[in-house]
C-alpha positions as CSV (number, residue, x, y, z in Angstrom):
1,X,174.5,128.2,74.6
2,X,177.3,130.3,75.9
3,X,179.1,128.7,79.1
4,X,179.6,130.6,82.1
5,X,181.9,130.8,84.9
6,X,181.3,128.2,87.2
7,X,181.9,131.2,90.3
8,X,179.2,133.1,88.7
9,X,176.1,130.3,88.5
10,X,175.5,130.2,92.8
11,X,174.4,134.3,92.2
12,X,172.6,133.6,89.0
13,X,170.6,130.3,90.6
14,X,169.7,132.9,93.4
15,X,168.3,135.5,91.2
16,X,166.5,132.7,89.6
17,X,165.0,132.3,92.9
18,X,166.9,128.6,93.2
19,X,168.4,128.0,97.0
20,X,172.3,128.4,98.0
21,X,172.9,125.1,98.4
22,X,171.7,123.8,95.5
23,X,173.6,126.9,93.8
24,X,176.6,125.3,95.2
25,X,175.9,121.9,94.3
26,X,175.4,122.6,90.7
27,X,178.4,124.6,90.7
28,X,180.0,121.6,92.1
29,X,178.4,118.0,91.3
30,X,178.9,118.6,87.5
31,X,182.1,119.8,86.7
32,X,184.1,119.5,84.5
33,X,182.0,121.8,82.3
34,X,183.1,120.2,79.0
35,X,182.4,116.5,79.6
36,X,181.8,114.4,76.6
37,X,178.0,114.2,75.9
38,X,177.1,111.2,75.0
39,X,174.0,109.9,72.5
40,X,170.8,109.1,73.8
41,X,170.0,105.3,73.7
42,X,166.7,105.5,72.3
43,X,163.6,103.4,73.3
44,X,161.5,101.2,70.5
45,X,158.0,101.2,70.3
46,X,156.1,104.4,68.9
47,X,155.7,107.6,71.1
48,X,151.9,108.7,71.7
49,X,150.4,111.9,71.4
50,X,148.7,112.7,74.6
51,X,147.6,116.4,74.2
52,X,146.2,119.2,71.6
53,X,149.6,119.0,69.3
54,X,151.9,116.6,67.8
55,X,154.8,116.6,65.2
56,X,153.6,116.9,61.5
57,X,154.6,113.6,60.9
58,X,153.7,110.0,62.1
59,X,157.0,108.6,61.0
60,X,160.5,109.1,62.0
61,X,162.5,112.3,61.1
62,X,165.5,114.3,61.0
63,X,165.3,117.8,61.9
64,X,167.0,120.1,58.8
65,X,170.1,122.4,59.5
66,X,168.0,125.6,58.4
67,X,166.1,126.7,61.3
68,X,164.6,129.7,62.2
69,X,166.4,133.4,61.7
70,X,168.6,134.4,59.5
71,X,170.6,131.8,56.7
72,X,172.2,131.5,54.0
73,X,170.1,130.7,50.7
74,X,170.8,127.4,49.1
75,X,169.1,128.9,45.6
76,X,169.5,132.9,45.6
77,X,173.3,132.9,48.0
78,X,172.4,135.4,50.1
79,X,171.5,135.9,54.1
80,X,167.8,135.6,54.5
81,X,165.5,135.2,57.1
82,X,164.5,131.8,57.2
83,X,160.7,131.8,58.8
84,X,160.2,128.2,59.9
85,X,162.1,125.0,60.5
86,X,163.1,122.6,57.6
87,X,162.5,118.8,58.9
88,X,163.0,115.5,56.6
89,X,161.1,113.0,56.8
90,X,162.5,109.2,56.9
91,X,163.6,107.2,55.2
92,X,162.3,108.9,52.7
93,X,159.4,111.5,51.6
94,X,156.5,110.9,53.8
95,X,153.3,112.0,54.7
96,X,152.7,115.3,56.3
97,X,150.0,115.8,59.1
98,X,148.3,118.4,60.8
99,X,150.1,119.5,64.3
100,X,146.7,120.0,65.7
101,X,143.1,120.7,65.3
102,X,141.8,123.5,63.1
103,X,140.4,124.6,59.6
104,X,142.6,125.2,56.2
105,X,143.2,129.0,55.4
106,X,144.6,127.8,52.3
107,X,145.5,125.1,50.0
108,X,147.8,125.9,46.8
109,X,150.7,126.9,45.1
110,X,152.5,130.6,46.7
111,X,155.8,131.8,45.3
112,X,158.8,129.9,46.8
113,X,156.7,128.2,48.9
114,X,155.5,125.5,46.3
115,X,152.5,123.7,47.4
116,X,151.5,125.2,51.2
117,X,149.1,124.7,53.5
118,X,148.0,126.9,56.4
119,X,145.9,125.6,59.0
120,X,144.4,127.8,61.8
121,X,144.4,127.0,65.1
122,X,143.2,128.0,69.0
123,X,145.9,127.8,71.6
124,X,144.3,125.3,74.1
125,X,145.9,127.1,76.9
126,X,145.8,130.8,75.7
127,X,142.7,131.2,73.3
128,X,145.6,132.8,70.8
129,X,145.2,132.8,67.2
130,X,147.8,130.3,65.8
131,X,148.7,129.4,62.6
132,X,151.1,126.2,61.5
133,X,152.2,126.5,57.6
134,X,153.4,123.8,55.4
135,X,155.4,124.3,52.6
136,X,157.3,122.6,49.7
137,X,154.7,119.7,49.4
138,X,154.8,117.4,46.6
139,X,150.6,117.5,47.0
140,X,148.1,118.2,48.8
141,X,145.5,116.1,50.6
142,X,143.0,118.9,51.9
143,X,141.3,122.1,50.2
144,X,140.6,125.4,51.8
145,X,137.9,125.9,54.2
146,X,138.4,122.4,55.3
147,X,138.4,121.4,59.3
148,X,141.1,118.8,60.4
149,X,142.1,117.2,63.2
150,X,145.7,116.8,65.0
151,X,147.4,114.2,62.9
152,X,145.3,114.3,59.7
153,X,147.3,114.1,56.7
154,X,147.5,117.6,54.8
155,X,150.0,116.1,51.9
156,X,152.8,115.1,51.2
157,X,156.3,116.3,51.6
158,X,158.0,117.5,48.5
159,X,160.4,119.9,46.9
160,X,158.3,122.4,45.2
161,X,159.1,126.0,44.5
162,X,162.3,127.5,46.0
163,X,163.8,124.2,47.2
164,X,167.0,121.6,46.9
165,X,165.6,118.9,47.6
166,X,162.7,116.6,49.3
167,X,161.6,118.4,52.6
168,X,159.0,120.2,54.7
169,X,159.4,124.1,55.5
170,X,157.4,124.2,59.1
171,X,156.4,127.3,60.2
172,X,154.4,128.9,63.3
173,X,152.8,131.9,62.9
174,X,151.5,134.4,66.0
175,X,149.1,137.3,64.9
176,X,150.4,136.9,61.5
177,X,154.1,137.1,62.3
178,X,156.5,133.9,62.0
179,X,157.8,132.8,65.4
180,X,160.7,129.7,66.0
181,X,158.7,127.0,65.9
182,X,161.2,124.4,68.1
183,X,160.6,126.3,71.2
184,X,156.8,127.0,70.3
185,X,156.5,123.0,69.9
186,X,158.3,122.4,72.9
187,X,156.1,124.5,74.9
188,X,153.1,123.0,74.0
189,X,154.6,119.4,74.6
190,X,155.2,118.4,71.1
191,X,159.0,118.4,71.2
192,X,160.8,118.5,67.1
193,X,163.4,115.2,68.7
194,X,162.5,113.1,65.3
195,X,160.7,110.5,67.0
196,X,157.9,108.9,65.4
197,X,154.5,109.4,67.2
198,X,150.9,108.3,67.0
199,X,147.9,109.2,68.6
200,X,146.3,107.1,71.0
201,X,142.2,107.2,71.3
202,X,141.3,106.7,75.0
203,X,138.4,103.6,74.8
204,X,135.3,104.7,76.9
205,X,135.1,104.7,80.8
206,X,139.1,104.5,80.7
207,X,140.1,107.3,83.1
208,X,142.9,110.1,82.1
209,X,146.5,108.6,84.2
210,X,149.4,109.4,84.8
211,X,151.2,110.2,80.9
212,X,147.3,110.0,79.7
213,X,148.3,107.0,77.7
214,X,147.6,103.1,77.6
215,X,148.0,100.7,75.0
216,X,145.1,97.9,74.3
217,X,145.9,94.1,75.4
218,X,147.3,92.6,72.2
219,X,145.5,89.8,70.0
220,X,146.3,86.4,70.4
221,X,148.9,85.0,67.7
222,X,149.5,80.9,67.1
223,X,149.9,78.4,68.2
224,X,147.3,78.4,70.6
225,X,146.1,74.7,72.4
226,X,143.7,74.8,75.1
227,X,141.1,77.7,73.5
228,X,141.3,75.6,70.2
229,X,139.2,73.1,72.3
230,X,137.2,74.8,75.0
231,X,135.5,78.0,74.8
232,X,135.6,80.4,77.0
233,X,132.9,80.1,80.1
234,X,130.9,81.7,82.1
235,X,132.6,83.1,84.8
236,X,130.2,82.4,88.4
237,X,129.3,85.9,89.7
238,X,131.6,85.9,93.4
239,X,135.1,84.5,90.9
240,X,134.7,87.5,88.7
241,X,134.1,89.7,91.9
242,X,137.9,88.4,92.8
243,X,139.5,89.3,89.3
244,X,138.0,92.8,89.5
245,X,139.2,93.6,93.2
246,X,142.8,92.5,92.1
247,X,142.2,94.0,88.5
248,X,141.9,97.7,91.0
249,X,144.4,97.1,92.9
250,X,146.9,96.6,90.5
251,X,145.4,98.6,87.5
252,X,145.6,96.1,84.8
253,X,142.2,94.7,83.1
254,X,139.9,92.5,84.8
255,X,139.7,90.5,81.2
256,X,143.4,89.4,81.8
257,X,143.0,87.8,85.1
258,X,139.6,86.1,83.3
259,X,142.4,84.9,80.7
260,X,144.3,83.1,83.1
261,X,141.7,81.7,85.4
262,X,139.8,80.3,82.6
263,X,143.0,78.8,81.0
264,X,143.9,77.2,83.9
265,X,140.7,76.0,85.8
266,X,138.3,77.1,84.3
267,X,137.1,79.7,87.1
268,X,137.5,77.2,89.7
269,X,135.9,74.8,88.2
270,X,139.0,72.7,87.8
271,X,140.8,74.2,91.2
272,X,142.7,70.7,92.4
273,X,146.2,70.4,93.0
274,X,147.7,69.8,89.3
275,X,150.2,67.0,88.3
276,X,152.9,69.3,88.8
277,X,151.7,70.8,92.2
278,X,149.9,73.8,91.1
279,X,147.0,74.6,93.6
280,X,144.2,77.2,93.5
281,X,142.3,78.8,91.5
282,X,144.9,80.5,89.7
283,X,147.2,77.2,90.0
284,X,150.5,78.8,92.0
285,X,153.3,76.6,92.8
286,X,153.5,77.0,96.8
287,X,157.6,78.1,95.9
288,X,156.2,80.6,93.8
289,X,153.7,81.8,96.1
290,X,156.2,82.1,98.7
291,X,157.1,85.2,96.9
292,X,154.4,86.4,94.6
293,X,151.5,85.5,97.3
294,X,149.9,88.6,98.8
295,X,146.4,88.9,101.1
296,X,143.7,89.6,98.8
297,X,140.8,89.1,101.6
298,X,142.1,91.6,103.9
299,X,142.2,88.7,107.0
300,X,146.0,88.9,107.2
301,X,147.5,85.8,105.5
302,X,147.9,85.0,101.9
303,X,146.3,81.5,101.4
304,X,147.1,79.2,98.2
305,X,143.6,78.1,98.2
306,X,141.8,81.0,99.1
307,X,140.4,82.7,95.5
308,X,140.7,86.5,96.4
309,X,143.9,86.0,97.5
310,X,145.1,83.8,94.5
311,X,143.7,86.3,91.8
312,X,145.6,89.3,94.0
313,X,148.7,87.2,93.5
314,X,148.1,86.5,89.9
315,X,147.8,90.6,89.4
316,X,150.7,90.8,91.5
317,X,152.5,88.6,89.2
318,X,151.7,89.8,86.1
319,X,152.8,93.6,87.6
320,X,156.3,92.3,88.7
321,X,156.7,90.7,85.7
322,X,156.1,94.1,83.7
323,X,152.7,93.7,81.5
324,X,152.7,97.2,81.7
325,X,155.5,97.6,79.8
326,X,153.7,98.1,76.1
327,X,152.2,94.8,74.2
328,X,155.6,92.8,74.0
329,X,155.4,93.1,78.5
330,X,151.9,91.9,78.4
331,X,153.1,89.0,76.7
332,X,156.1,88.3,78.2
333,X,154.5,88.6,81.8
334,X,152.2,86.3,80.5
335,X,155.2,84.1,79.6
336,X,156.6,84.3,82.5
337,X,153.3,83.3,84.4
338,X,153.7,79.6,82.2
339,X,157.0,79.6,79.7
340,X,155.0,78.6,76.8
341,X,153.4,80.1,73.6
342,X,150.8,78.4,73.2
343,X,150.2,79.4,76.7
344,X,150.3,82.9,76.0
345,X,147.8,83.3,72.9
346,X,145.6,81.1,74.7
347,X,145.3,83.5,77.5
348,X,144.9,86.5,75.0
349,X,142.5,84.6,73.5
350,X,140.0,84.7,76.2
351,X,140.9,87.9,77.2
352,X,139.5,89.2,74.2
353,X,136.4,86.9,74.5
354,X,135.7,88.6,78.1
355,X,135.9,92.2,76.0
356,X,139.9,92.8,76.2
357,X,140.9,96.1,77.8
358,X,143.2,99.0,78.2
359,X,146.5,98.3,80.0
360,X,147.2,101.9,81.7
361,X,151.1,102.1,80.7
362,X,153.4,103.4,77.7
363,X,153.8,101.3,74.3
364,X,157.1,103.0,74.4
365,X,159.4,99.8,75.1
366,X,162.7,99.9,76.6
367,X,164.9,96.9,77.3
368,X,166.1,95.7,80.5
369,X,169.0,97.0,81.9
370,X,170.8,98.6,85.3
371,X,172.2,101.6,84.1
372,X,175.5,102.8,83.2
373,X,177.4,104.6,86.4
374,X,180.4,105.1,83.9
375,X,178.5,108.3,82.2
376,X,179.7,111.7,83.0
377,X,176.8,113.5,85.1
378,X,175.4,116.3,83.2
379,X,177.1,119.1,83.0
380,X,176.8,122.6,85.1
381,X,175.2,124.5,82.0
382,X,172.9,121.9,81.1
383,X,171.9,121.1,84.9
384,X,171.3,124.9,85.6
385,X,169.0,125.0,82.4
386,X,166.5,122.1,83.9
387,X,166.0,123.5,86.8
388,X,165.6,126.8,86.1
389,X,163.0,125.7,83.9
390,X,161.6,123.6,86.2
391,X,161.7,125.9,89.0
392,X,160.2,129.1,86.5
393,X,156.9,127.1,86.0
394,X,156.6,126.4,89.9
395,X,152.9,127.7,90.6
396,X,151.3,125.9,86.9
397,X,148.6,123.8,87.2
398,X,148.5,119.7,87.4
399,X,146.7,118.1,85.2
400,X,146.9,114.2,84.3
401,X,147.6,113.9,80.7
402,X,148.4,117.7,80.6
403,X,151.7,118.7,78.4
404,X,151.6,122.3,79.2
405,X,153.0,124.8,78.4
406,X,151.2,125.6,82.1
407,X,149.4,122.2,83.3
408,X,151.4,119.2,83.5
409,X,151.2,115.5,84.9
410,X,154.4,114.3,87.2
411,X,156.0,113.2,84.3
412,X,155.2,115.7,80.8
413,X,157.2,117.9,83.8
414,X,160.0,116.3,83.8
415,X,160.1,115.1,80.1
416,X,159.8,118.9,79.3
417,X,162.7,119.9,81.8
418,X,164.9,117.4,80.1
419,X,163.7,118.6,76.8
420,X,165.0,121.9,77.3
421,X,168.6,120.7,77.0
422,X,168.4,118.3,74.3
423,X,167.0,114.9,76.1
424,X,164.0,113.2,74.9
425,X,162.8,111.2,77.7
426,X,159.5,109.0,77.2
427,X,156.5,110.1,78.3
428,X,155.1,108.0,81.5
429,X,157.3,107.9,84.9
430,X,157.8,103.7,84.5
431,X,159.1,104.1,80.9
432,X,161.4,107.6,82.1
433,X,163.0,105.0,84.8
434,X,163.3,102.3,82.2
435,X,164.8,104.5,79.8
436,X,167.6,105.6,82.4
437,X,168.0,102.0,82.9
438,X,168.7,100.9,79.3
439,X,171.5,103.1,79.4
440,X,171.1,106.5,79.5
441,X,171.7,107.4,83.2
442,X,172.4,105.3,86.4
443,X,170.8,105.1,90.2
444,X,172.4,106.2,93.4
445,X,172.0,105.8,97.1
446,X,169.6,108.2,97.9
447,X,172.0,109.5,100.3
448,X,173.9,110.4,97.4
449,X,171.5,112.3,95.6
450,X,172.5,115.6,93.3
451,X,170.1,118.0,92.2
452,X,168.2,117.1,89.0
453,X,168.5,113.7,89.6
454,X,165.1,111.8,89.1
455,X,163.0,110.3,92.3
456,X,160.2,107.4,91.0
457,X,157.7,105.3,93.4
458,X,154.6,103.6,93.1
459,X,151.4,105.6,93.3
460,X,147.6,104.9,91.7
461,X,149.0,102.6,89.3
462,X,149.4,100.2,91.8
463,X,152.1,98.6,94.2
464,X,154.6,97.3,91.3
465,X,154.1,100.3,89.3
466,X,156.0,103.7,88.8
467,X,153.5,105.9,88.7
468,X,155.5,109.3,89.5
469,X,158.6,110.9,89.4
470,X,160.1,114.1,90.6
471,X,163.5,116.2,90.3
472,X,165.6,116.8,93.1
473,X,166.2,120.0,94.1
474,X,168.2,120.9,97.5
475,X,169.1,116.6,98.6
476,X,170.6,118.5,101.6
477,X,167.1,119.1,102.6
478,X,165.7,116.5,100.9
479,X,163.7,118.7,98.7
480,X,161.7,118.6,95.0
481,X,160.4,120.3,92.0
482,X,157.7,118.7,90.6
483,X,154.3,118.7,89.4
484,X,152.8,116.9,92.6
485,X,148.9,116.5,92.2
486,X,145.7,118.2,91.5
487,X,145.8,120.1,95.1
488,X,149.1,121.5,95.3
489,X,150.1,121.4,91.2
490,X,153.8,122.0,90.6
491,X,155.6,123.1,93.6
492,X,158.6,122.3,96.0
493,X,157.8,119.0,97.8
494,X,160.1,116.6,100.0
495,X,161.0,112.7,100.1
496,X,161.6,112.5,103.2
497,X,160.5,109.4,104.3
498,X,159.1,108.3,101.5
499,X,161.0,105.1,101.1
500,X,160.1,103.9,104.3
501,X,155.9,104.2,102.7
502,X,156.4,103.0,99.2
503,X,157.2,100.0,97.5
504,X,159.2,101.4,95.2
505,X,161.7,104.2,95.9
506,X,164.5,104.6,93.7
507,X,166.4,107.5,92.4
508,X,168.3,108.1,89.0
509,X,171.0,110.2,87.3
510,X,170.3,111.4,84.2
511,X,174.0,111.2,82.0
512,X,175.5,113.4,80.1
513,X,173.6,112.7,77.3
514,X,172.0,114.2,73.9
515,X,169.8,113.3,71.2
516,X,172.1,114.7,68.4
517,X,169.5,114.8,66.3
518,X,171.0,114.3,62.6
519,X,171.3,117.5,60.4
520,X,170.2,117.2,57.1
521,X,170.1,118.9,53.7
522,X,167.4,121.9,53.2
């Protein structure tokens, strides 16, 4: 991208129809203009696929230095146009999948190609004719006239016909015509960044959320004590009414709070004071319940003994402690709960008995962390880019689960705004904060706020949950852009006040920071 004189963005933000003071506070807040960029710390666990396209692999991979337009030819030396995007697959040749559903044009050998497929495809959003090409397989997995789904593996990559080595040529094609498939992809909220992805099948009667992801409760592991000797029991009809009240509240499944009660009384059946001091029927020591203990019967008091307010507390618990945070936070807020193993699997182990469950958060894990307030902020350039995007699709559609490329969730928005300058933020508002904190940004006083920085609270995920996020625009007038819900889809909102409502407010600054995404050999 070419840079441009910091007296020249205010008149260019207004013709983009951004305000004057933010105009002036991106021409301010993020100079200088060349500050070092930093890399993205990246998050572990796998990123899921929540809409109509993906990546055409599973695994991790680089993306290739031949893009799309004109380059030089490794094999003939001379300036070509290049019609796709060359990607490698890591560590090594992998297989390649189908970026979305459709049926095989064709399956074979063509020229410099090598071995190609061609699948055609609908455009969700536009009813276009698309196709996606795949060329310089090694072989081929599917025949023409065959349907596929998104992620169904078409072959595998290769170096056949006009090639130097072990790659895949990827290609989008629009009425016949080959378009550059990075900003097609991006569109469509399957980002080329090289991270490995999977698809995620929502389990019956789960709702779409926030991210449209979720991750089920993991299986119990060894050692295991207490389920080795009692099976799980019956749970009496007015306890299980308790564990599904705080199982709403708090969005996490019912079959979790079963796990502990039955671990440690047996619903109720063993509710006396323990050895240790543990009282109720989900056995809280009163100095724990001093903070954890919340009014789960609505009469204003949290009671130790009382059962709706000790399986409130319990979910309450588990919440703080971050079970949504992928299957290694279920455990470890399980861990937290008792510090023992055995403790653990026993729990999951009659979870699963009950029937298990969905957790509604991302598998994508990051560490803990508080941020790094030594980054540079991002620069003018790359700031005016976000919000220019994000301020262009004011007027789309929300949608949960929705990646665009004109209905979006609260947070595909702002993962795709980020995207547009080279950051590859995960894909639910909790993990987007966590990712910021593991190092990749920093939070300030709200009365410090810049534009573009991220705003996060709690919303239908429950009190101890991130459940949205939205960009500042104008923190003069304490103003958004963001894709705020089904009525009023993205648009220009406000957090005023909002940290005096929620029980989380916090706001983050994204650093200067990139995914440098490895360039590899065609």
């Amino acid at each position: 991208m070419k840079k441009i004189a910091l007296f020249l963005i205010p008149a260019l933000l207004l013709m983009l129809g951004l305000p004057v003071a933010v105009a002036l506070l991106v021409m301010t807040v993020s100079a200088p203009a060349a500050a070092q960029e930093l890399r993205t710390i990246a998050c572990g666990g796998v990123t899921p696929v929540t809409g109509a396209w993906r990546p055409p692999f599973a695994q991790a991979y680089t993306v290739g230095q031949r893009g799309f337009g004109r380059e030089f030819h490794p094999i003939y030396h001379q300036w070509r146009l290049h019609t796709g995007q060359d990607l490698v697959s890591q560590p090594g040749p992998g297989p390649v999948v189908a970026i979305g559903a459709g049926r095989i044009t064709f399956a074979g050998a063509e020229g410099g190609y090598g071995n190609v497929v061609d699948v055609a495809h609908v455009d969700d959003t536009t009813g276009a004719a698309v196709v996606s090409r795949y060329a310089h397989l090694a072989s081929l997995s599917v025949s023409t006239g065959a349907t596929v789904v998104g992620g169904q593996q078409l072959g595998v990559e290769g170096s056949t016909g006009t090639s130097t080595g072990d790659h895949l040529h990827f290609e989008i094609r629009l009425g016949g015509t080959p378009t550059d498939p990075v900003p097609w992809m991006l569109a469509h909220g399957a980002p080329l960044n090289g991270q490995a992805v999977a698809s995620w099948t929502r389990p019956p009667g789960v709702p779409v959320n926030e991210g449209g992801v979720g991750f089920p409760l993991p299986p119990p592991g060894t050692p295991r004590q207490a389920s080795l000797r009692h099976p799980a029991q019956p749970i009496p009809t007015q306890v299980k009414a308790v564990y599904l009240a705080a199982a709403a509240r708090y969005k996490i499944p019912w079959t979790l709070l079963a796990g502990i009660g039955m671990e440690e009384t047996a619903h109720g059946r063993n509710d006396g004071t323990s050895s240790a001091g543990a009282q109720g029927l989900m056995q809280f020591l009163p100095a724990t319940w001093v903070t954890m203990g919340v009014d789960g019967d609505g009469d204003g008091r949290a009671d130790i003994t009382n059962d709706a307010d000790s399986a409130m507390s319990a979910a309450n618990y588990l919440t703080k402690s971050g079970v949504t945070k992928g299957p290694a936070g279920v455990r470890a807020a399980i861990f937290a709960y008792n510090h023992a193993d055995w403790y653990v699997n026993d729990v999951l182990y009659y979870a699963a008995a009950y029937g298990s469950g969905t957790v509604l958060g991302s598998s994508t894990e990051c560490g803990p962390g508080q941020g790094n307030p030594a980054l540079p902020p991002l620069t003018s350039d790359r700031l005016r880019v976000a919000l220019t995007w994000a301020t262009s699709h004011v007027g789309d559609r929300y949608v949960m689960g929705a990646t665009g490329p004109h209905a979006w969730d609260c947070s595909s928005f702002t993962q795709t705004a980020y995207a547009q300058i080279g950051i590859s933020t995960p894909r639910t508002a909790q993990a987007q904060r966590d990712w910021l904190a593991a190092g990749n940004g920093f939070r300030v006083d709200p009365r410090q706020a810049r534009p573009g920085d991220l705003i996060f609270y709690d919303s239908y995920l429950g009190p101890n949950t991130i459940g949205h996020v939205a960009m500042v625009l104008d923190p003069s007038k304490q103003t958004t852009v963001e894709a705020m819900d089904g009525r009023h889809g993205v648009t220009y909102g406000s957090y005023a006040c909002k940290a005096t409502v929620k029980h989380i407010f916090q706001i983050w600054r994204v650093g200067n920071v990139s995914d440098q995404p490895s360039r590899a050999a065609p």
